[in-house]
C-alpha positions in Angstrom: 8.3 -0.5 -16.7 5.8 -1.8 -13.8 7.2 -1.1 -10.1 6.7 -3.0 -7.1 3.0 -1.7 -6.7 2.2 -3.8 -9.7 -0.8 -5.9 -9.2 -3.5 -7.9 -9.9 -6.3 -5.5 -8.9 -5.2 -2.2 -11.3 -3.1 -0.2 -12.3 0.7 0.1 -10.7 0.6 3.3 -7.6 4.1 4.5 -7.0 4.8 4.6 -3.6 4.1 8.2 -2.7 0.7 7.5 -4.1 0.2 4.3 -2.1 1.5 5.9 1.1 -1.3 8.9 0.7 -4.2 7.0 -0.2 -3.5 4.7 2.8 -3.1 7.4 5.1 -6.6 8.7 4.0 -7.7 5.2 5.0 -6.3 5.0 8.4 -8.3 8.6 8.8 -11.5 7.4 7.9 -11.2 4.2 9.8 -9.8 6.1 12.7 -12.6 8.8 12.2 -15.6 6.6 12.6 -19.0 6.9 11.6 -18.4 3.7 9.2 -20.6 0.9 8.2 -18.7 -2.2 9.6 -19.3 -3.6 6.0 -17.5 0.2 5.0 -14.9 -0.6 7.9 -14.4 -4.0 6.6 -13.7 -2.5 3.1 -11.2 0.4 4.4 -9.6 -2.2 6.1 -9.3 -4.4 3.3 -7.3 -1.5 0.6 -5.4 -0.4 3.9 -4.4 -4.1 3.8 -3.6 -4.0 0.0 -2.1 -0.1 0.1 0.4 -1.8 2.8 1.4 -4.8 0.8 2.2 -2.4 -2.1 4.1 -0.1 -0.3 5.9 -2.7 1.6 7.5 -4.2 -1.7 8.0 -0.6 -2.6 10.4 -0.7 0.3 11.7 -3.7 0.1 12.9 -3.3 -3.9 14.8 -0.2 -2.6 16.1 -1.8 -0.2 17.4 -4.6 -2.4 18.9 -2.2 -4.6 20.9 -0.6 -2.1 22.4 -3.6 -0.3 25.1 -5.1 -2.0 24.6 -9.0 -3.0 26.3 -11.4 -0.9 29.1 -13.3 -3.3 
C-alpha cells in the first residue's frame, strides 16, 4: 500500500525518511558554499520533502479526527 509520500517523482518515503533527508537539506542550504544553481536545487527537494511530509501529517491527522455526521 502507497502512503501519503506517494508521488510522481519515485518511489513513496515514509515520513521519518522524508523528515531526515529534508533536514540534511536545510543544513546544506543553511551551511553555504552552494552554487545558486545547487541552492536552487536544495531548495527545490526541500520544497518537495515538505509537501510529502505535510500530507504525511495531514493523513494522520484525518485518521484521528472523527468525521463530522
Amino acid at each position: 500500500m502507497a502512503g501519503p509520500g506517494s508521488g510522481e517523482t519515485g518511489p513513496s518515503l515514509s515520513y521519518e525518511q522524508a523528515r531526515a533527508e529534508l533536514a540534511g537539506v536545510v543544513e546544506r542550504l543553511e551551511s553555504g558554499g552552494s552554487t545558486l544553481e545547487e541552492s536552487l536545487a536544495l531548495w527545490e527537494r526541500g520544497e518537495e520533502l515538505a509537501t510529502i511530509c505535510q500530507r504525511w501529517l495531514d493523513a494522520a491527522r484525518a485518521r484521528l479526527t472523527p468525521s463530522e455526521s
